[in-house]
C-alpha positions in Angstrom: -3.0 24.3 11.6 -5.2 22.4 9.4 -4.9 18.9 7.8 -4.5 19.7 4.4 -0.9 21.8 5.4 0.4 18.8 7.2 -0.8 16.2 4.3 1.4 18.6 2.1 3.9 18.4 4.7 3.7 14.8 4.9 4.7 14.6 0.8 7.5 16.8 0.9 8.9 14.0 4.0 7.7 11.3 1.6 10.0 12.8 -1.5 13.0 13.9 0.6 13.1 10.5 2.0 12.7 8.7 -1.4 15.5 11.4 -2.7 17.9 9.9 0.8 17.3 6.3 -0.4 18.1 6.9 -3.8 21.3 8.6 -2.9 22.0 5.8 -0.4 21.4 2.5 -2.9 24.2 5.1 -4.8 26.4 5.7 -2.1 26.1 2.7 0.3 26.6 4.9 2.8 25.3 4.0 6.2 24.0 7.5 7.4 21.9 8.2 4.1 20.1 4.8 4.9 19.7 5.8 8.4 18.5 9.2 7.8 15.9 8.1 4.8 14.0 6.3 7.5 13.8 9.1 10.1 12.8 11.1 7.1 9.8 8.3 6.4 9.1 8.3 9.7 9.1 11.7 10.5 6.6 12.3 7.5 4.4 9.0 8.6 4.3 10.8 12.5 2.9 14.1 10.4 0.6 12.5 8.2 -0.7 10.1 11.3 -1.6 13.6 13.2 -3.3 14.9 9.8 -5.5 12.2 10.0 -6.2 12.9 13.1 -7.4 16.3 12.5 -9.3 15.8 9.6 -11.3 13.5 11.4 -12.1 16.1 14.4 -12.6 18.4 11.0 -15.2 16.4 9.8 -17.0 16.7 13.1 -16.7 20.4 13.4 -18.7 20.9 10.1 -21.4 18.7 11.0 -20.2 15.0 9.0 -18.7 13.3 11.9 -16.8 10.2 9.9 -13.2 8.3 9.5 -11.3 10.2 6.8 -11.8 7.0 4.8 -14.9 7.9 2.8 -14.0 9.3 -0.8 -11.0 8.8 -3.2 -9.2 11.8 -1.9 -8.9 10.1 1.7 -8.3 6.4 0.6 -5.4 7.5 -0.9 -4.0 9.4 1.6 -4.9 6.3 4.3 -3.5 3.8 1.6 -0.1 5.8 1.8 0.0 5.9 5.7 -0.6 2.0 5.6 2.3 1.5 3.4 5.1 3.6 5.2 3.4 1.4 8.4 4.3 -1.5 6.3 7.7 -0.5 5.4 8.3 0.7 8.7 7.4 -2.8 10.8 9.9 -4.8 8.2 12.9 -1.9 8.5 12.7 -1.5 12.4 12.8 -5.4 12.3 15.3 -6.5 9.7 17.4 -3.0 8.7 17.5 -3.7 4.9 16.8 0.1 4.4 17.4 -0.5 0.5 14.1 -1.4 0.4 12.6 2.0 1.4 14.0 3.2 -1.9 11.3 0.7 -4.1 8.4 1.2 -1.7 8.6 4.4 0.0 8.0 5.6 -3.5 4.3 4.2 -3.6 3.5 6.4 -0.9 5.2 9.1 -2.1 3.1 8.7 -5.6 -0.6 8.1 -3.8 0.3 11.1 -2.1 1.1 13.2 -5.0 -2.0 12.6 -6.9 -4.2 12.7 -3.8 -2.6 16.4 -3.1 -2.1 18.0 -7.0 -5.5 16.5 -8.8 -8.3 14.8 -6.2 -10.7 17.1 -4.1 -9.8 17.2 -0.7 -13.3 18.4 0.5 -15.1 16.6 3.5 -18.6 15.2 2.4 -21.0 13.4 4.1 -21.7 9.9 4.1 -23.9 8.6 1.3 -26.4 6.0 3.4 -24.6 2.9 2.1 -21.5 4.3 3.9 -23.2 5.0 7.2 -21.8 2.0 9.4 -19.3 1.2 11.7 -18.4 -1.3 8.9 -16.7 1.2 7.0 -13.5 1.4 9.4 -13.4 -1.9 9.7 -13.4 -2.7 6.6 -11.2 -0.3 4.9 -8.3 -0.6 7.8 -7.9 -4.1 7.3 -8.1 -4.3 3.6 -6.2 -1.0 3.1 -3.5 -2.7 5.7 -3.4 -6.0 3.3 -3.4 -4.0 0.0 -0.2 -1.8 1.9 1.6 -5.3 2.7 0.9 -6.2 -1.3 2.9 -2.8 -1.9 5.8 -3.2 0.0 5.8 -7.5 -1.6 6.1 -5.5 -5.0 9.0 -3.4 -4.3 11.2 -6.2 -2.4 10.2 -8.2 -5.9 11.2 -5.9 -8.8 14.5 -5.9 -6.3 14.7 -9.7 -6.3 14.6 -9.8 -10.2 17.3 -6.8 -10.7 19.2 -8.9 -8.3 18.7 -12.1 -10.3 19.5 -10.0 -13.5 22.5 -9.1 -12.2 23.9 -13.1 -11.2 22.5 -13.2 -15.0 25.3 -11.2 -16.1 22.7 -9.1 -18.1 23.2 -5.0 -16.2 25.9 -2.7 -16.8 28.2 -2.2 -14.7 26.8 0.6 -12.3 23.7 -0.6 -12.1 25.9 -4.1 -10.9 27.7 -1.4 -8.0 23.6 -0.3 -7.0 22.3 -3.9 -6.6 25.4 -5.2 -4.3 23.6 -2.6 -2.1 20.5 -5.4 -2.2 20.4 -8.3 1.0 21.0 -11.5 -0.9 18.3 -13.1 -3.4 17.6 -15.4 -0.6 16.4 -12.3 1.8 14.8 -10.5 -0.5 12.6 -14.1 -1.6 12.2 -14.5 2.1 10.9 -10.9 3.1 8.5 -10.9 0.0 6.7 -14.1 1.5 6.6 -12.3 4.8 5.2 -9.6 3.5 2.4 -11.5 1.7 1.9 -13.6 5.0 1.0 -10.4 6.4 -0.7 -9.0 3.6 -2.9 -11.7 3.0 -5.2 -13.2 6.1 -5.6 -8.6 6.2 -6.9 -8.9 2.4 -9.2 -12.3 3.9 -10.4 -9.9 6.7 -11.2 -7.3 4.4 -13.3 -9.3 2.0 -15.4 -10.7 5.3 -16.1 -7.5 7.0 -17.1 -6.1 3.4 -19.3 -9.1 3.0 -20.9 -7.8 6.7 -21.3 -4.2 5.9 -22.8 -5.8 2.1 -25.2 -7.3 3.9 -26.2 -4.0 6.3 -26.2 -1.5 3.6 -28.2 -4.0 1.0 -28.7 -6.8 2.4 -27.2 -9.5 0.8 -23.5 -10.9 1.9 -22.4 -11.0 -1.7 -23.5 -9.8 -5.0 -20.9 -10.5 -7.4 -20.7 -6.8 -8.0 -17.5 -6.0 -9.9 -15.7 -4.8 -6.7 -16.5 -8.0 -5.2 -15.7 -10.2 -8.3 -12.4 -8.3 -8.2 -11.7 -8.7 -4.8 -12.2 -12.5 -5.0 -9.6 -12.1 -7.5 -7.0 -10.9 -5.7 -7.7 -13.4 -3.1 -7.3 -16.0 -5.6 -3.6 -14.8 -6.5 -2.7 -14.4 -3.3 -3.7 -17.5 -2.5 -2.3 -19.2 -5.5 0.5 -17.3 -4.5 0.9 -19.1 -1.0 -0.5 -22.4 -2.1 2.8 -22.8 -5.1 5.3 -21.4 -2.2 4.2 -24.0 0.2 3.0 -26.8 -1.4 5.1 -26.7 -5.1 8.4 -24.7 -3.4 7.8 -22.0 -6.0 11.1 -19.7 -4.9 12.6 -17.1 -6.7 11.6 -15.5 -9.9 7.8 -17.4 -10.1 7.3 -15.9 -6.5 8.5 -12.2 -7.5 6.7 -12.0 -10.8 3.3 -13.8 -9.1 3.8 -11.2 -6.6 3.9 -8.0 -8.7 1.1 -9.4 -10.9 -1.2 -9.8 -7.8 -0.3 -6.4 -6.5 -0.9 -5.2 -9.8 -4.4 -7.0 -9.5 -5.3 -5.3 -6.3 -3.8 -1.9 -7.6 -6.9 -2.4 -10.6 -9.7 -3.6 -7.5 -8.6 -0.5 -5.8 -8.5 2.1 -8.5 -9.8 0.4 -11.8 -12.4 -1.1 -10.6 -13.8 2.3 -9.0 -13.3 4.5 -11.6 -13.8 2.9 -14.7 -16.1 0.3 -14.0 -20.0 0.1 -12.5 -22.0 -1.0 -9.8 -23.1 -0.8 -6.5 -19.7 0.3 -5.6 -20.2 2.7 -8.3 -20.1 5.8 -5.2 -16.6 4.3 -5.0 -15.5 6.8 -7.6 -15.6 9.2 -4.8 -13.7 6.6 -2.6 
C-alpha cells in the first residue's frame, strides 16, 4: 500500500463527507450530521497514516524529510490541519453544520493536490535542510487551518444575518434554521481566530529562526515575509476591534473572510506568482 492510494482515498472520504453535510443542512436530520463527521474523520485517520508513509517513503529512496517540502505536500498537510481544526470545535461544541462550509476547503486542497500538482518526493534544496522546516510549517499551517474553519463559520454568520434581513428565499430560510444562532456562530469564529492566531505568531518567529539559519538574517522583507506580516496585522486588527471596539457581528465575519482571504494569497499567491528568496516556494 503506498501513500499516494490512501491520499486518493482520503479525497473520496473528504467528498462523501461534504456530500453527508450537504444533505444534512437539507434534511436536518440528526444521523446525516452524525455520519458526515465519522466520514471526515474516517478520511482525516487515512490521510494522517498517508503521511505517515510518505515520510518513511522519502527515507527509503534516499531524501529522508517531513512530507512538507514542495506544493504538492503543503497542500495535502494544509488539508489534514483543517479537518484537525474542524474536528477539535465539532467533538467540542456538536454544531455539525459547520462541517458543510469547511470540510469543503479540505476537500478542494485535496483535489488540486491529487488531479494537477506532482506528487514526486525530491530532495531538500539547502535552504530547506533544517529542523526549522517542521517547525515552522506545523504551526503556521495549524494557524492558517484555524483561519479556514473562521471563514466558513463567517460566510454562515452573514447567510444567517441575511436571513433576519428578510432578504433569502424561502428554502434557503428552511437551510439556515439548521445554523446555531448568530450569537454562536460570532462566538466560535473568535475562537477559532484565538486559536488561529498566537499559531500564525509562532509561525512567523520560527520562520524568522530558520531565515536566519538558511541566510542569515532574521528578516528580509522578502515578499513572503512582507505578506506574512500582513496577515498578522489583520488578524491582529481583527482581535484588537473585537476586544477593545466590541466589533460583533457582520465587521467580525467580513474582517474574518478578508484575512483568510489574505493568508490564502501568502500561502498560494505569494509562491507562485510572485519572487524572491522564497521563490523555491513554487515547489512548496
Amino acid at each position: 500500500m503506498t501513500s499516494s492510494l490512501l491520499f486518493n482515498v482520503t479525497t473520496v472520504s473528504y467528498l462523501l463527507a461534504t456530500v453527508v453535510f450537504f444533505a444534512y443542512l437539507a434534511s436536518k436530520n440528526r444521523i446525516l450530521g452524525l455520519m458526515g463527521s465519522i466520514t471526515a474523520y474516517s478520511g482525516f485517520i487515512v490521510q494522517t497514516v498517508a503521511i505517515g508513509l510518505r515520510w518513511r517513503e522519502s527515507y527509503q529512496i534516499g531524501h529522508g524529510h517531513a512530507p512538507m517540502s514542495n506544493l504538492y505536500e503543503s497542500v495535502v498537510f494544509f488539508s489534514w490541519t483543517i479537518i484537525l481544526i474542524f474536528a477539535l470545535l465539532d467533538l467540542r461544541y456538536k454544531y455539525r453544520v459547520i462541517g458543510a462550509f469547511v470540510v469543503p476547503f479540505a476537500l478542494m486542497g485535496m483535489a488540486w493536490a491529487q488531479l494537477s500538482l506532482s506528487s514526486g518526493i525530491e530532495p531538500l534544496v539547502p535552504a530547506l535542510q533544517s529542523n526549522w522546516l517542521l517547525y515552522h510549517v506545523i504551526t503556521s499551517f495549524l494557524g492558517y487551518a484555524a483561519f479556514a474553519v473562521a471563514c466558513g463559520i463567517s460566510i454562515m454568520y452573514l447567510i444567517k444575518a441575511r436571513r433576519k434581513s428578510g432578504e433569502v428565499s424561502g428554502h434557503t430560510d428552511s437551510i439556515v434554521g439548521a445554523f446555531p444562532v448568530a450569537g454562536v456562530l460570532d462566538d466560535l469564529n473568535y475562537k477559532a481566530i484565538m486559536i488561529g492566531f498566537p499559531l500564525l505568531t509562532l509561525g512567523i518567529v520560527t520562520g524568522a529562526a530558520w531565515a536566519n539559519y538558511a541566510w542569515g538574517t532574521y528578516w528580509s522583507w522578502d515578499p513572503k515575509e512582507t505578506w506574512s506580516l500582513i496577515v498578522w496585522f489583520v488578524y491582529a486588527a481583527f482581535l484588537h476591534a473585537r476586544i477593545t471596539k466590541g466589533w460583533v457581528g457582520k465587521k467580525a465575519a467580513v474582517l474574518s473572510i478578508v484575512g483568510f482571504a489574505a493568508t490564502i494569497f501568502c500561502y498560494l499567491g505569494v509562491n507562485l506568482i510572485l519572487s524572491g528568496l522564497h521563490s523555491y516556494g513554487g515547489r512548496m
